[in-house]
C-alpha positions in Angstrom: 183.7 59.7 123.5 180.6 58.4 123.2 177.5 60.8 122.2 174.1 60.5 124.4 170.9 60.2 123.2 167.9 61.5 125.1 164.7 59.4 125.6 163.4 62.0 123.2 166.4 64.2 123.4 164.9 66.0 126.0 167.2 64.4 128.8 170.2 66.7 128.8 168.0 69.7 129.6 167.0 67.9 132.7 170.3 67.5 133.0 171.3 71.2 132.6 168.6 72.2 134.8 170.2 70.5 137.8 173.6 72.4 137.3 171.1 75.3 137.1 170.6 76.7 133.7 167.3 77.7 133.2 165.3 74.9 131.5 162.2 73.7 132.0 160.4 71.6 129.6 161.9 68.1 130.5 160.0 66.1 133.2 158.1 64.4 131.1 160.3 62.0 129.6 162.5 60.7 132.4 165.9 59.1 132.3 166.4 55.6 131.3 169.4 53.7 131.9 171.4 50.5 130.9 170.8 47.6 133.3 174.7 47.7 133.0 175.6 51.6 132.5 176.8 51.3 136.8 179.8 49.4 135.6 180.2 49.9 132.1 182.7 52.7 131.0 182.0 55.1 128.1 184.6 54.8 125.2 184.8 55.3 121.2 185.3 59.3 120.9 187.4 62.1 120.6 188.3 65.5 121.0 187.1 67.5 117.9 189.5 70.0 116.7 188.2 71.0 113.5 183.9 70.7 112.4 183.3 74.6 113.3 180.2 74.6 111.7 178.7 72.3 114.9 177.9 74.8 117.6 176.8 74.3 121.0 173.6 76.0 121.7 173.5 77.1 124.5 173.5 80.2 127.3 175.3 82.5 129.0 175.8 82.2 132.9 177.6 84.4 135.2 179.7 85.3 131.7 180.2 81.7 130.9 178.4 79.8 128.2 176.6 76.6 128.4 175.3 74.8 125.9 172.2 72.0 126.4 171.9 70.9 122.5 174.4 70.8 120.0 173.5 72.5 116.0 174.7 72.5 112.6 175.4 75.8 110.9 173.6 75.0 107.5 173.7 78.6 106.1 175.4 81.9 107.0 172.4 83.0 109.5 170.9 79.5 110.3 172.1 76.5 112.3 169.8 72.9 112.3 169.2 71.6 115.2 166.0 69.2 117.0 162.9 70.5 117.7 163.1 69.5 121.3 165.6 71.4 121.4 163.9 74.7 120.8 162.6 77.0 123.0 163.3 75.7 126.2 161.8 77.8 128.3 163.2 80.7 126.5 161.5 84.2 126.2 162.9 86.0 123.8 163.4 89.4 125.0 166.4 92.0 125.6 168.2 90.3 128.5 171.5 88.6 128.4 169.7 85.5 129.2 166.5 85.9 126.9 167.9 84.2 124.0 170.6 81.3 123.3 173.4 81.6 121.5 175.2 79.6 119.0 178.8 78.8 120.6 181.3 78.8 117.7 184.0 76.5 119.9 185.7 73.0 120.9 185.6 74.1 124.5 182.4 76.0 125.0 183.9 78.1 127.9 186.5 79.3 125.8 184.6 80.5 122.6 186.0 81.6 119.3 182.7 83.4 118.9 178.9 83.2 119.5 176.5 84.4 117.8 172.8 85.3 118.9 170.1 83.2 118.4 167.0 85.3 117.5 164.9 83.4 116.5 163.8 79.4 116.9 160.9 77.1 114.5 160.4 73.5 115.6 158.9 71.3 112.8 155.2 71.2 113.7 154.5 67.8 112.6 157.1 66.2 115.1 156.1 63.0 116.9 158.1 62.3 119.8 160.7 59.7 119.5 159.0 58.7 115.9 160.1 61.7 113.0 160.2 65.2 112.1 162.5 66.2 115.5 163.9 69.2 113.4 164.4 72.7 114.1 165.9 75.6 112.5 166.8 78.8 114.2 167.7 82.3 112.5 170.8 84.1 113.8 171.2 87.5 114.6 174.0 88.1 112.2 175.6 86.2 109.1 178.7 84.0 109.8 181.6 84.6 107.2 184.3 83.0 108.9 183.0 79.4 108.5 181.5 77.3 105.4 177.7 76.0 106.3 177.7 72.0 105.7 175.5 70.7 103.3 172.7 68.7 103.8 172.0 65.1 102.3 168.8 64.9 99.5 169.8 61.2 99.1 167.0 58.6 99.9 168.1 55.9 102.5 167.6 52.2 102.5 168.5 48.3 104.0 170.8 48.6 102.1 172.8 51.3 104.3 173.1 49.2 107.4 176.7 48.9 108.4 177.8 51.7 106.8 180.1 54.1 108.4 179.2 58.1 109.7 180.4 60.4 112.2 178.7 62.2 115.2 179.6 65.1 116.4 178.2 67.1 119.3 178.7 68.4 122.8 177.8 66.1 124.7 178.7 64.0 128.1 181.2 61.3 127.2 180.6 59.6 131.3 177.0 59.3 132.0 177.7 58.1 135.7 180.0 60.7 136.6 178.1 63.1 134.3 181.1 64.4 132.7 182.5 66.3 129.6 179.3 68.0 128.8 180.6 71.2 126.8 183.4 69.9 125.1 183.4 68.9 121.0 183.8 65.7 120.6 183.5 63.2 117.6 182.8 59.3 116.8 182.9 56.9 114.0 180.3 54.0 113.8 178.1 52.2 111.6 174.2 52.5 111.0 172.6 50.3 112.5 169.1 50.6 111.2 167.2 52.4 108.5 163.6 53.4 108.8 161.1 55.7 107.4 162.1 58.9 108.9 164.7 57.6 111.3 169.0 56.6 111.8 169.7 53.9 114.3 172.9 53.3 115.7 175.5 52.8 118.8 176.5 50.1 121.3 178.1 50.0 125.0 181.2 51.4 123.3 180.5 53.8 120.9 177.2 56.2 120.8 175.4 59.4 121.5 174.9 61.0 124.5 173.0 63.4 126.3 173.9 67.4 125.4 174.4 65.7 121.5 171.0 66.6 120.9 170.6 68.2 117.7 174.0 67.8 116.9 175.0 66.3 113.1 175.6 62.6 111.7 177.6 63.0 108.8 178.7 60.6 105.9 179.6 61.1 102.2 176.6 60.4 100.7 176.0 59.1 96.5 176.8 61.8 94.3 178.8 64.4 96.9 182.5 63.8 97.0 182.2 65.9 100.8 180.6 64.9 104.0 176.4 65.8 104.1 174.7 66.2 107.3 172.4 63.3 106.8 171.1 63.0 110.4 170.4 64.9 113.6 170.2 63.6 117.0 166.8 63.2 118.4 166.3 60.6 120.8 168.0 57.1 122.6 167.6 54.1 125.3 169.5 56.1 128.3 172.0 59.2 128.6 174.1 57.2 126.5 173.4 53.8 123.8 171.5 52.9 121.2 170.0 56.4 119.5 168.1 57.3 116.5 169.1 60.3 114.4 166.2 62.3 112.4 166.3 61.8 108.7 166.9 64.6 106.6 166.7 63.7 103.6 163.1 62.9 104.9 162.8 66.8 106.0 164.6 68.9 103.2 161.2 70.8 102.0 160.5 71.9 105.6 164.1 73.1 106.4 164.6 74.9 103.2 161.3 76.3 102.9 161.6 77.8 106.8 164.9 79.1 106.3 164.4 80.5 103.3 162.4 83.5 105.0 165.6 84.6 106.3 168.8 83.4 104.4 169.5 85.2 100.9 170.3 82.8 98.1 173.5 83.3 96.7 175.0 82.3 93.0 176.6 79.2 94.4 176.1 76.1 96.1 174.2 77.4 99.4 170.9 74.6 98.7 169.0 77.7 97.6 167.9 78.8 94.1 169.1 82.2 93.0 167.6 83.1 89.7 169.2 86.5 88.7 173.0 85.4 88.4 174.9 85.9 85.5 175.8 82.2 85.2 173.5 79.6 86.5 173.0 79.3 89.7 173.8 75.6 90.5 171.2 75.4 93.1 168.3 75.7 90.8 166.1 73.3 89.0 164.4 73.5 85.4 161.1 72.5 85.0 160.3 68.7 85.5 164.0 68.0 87.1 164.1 66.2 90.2 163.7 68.2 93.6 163.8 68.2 97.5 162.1 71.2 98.2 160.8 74.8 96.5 163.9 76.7 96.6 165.2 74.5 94.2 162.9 74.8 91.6 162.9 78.1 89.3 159.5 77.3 89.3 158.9 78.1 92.8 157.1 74.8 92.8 158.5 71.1 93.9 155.7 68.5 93.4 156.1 65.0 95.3 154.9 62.3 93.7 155.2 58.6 95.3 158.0 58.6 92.3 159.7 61.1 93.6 159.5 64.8 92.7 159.4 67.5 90.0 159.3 71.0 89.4 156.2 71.8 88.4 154.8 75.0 87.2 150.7 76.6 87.0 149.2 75.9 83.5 145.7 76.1 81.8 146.0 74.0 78.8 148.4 71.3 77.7 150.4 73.9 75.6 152.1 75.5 78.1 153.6 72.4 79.5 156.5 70.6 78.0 156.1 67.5 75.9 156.9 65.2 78.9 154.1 66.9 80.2 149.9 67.4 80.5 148.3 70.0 82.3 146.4 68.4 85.1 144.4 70.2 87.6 145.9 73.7 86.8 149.7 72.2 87.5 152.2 71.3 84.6 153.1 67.2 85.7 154.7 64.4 84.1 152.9 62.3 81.7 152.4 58.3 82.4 152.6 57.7 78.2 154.7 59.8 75.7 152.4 62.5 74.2 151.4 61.3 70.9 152.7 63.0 67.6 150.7 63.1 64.3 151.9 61.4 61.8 152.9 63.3 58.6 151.6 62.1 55.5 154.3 60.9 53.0 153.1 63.8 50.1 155.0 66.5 52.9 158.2 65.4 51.5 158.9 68.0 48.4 162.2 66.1 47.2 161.3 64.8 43.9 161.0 60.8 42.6 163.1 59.7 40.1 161.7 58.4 37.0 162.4 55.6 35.2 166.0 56.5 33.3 165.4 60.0 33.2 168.4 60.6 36.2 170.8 59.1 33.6 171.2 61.2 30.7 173.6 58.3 29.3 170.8 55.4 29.4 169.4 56.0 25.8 172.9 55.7 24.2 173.7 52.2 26.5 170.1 50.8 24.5 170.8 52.0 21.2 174.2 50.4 21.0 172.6 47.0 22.3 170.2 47.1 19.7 173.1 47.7 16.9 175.1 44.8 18.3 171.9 42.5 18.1 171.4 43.6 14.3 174.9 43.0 13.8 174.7 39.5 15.2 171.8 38.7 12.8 173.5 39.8 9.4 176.7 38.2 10.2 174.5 34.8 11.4 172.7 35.0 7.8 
């Protein structure tokens, strides 16, 4: 297999809209190929038979489905996906073909289930080909059969280049022929490159191609002991190649925040802060612990500082903040010095001072036998 990146994502839908879906938001960014791609054969992937939280997303035509951007289920009513990605010239209405769906499948003509996709937000502050190529959308109903993935809050650096993640996604795996768009497929290769808000990575043999838009990277990342979704597919140098991959580490408050005004929090690991559970919801944050986004925080409130961030809370004085902490400009945040403590004067202490002898009842008796032995000296010495 080998996954295809879009020049912004975008070029699968063209693609989709030759075999005659019903997209139309794609002839801006046209195709661009390898100076070699007319010879060069795609290799690297496989067939995935498993990872049934990626979803095609897709329509239904003439009673078959066809997906043009590949998702990741990330709770039980929302999947990620890229924000080019979202509504394609959709309408949502009450036709069959007025909404997507989310194709629960490894074939996506022959569908365990789909779900309805009712609703779609792209990530306003996307820049084309550069960050924030997210999008969430809300399902009609919840999906019990199959675990959301979690999603990566660890920071990236040099450091990661050449280490090893997966894509997965329902993409072509022949950009010539245009082939094996709809089936799940999966590939193992290194980063390649680490920026600000981006994933590079793929060669002539192993990549992303087009129809993987949106779809996951995943890796075991510092501190998980299971695969994170730490990527997701946004843009490339031809159908297949060389791609970037969204970083989400870099988009957590965004996601959480917009997905939190449909999911319900539950008393376990979900990435969202329940606080009325009978034992403590591990998703949830104390005051001044580290967060990626409010629905971590008990607080309601995750500051960012170029540090990193914080729960932080409202305050009006000093004394409503922990010690690690000053009240500045009505927020409760961390303090660049220790607070100072007064120092107690040493007349606090109400154990009393020995005196002299006076702890040792036996001390007279010890002198008064000296003294005899000294007198006894001097009449003997006489």
């Amino acid at each position: 297999m080998r996954f295809s990146t879009m020049k912004s994502r975008r070029v699968f839908s063209c693609w989709v809209t030759v075999v005659g879906a019903a997209l139309t938001a794609c002839g801006a960014e046209p195709l661009q190929r390898h100076a070699d791609e007319s010879t060069q054969a795609v290799l690297g992937g496989q067939v995935a038979m498993n990872d049934w939280a990626v979803v095609g997303i897709g329509f239904k035509q003439q009673g078959i489905y066809t997906s043009y951007c590949t998702g990741t289920l990330i709770g039980p009513k929302t999947v990620l996906s890229a924000a080019h990605c979202a509504n394609q010239g959709i309408h949502f209405g009450t036709g069959p073909n007025d909404h997507p769906y989310a194709i629960f499948a490894t074939y996506e003509n022959q569908p365990h289930f789909v779900v309805k996709v009712v609703r779609e937000v792209a990530n306003p502050a996307r820049v084309p080909m550069s960050r924030d190529d997210f999008s969430v959308m809300e399902l009609a109903e919840e999906v019990t059969g199959v675990a959301p993935l979690k999603l990566n809050d660890a920071p990236f650096s040099q450091a990661d280049v050449g280490k090893m993640f997966r894509h997965v996604g329902f993409g072509l795996d022949n950009p010539n022929a245009e082939t094996g768009i709809g089936t799940k497929r999966e590939v193992t290769h290194a980063i390649t490159g680490v920026s600000e808000y981006l994933l590079q990575s793929g060669d002539m043999f192993r990549a992303t191609c087009g129809g993987d838009s949106g779809g996951p990277s995943l890796m075991v990342t510092p501190g998980s002991t299971e695969e994170r979704v730490v990527g997701v597919v946004s843009w490339g140098q031809g159908v297949c190649g060389n791609g970037w991959d969204g970083r989400v580490d870099q988009a957590l408050d965004w996601v959480r925040t917009t997905m939190a005004q449909w999911e319900t929090p539950r008393c376990e690991a979900d990435d969202l802060c329940k606080k009325d559970c009978l034992t403590p919801d591990p998703d949830c944050r104390e005051l001044l612990q580290a967060c990626s986004g409010v629905n971590q925080c008990l607080t309601g409130v995750c500051y960012q500082e170029p540090a990193g961030s914080y729960c932080s809370n409202m305050c009006a004085s000093d004394a409503q903040c922990p010690l690690a902490a000053s009240c500045q400009a009505g927020w409760c945040l961390r303090r660049s010095v220790p607070k100072p403590v007064e120092a107690q004067p040493l007349t606090s202490f109400s154990a009393p001072t020995p005196q002299g002898c006076a702890s040792a009842p036996w001390g007279w008796s010890v002198l008064a036998l000296a003294a005899w032995l000294a007198a006894r000296r001097r009449v003997v010495s006489a």
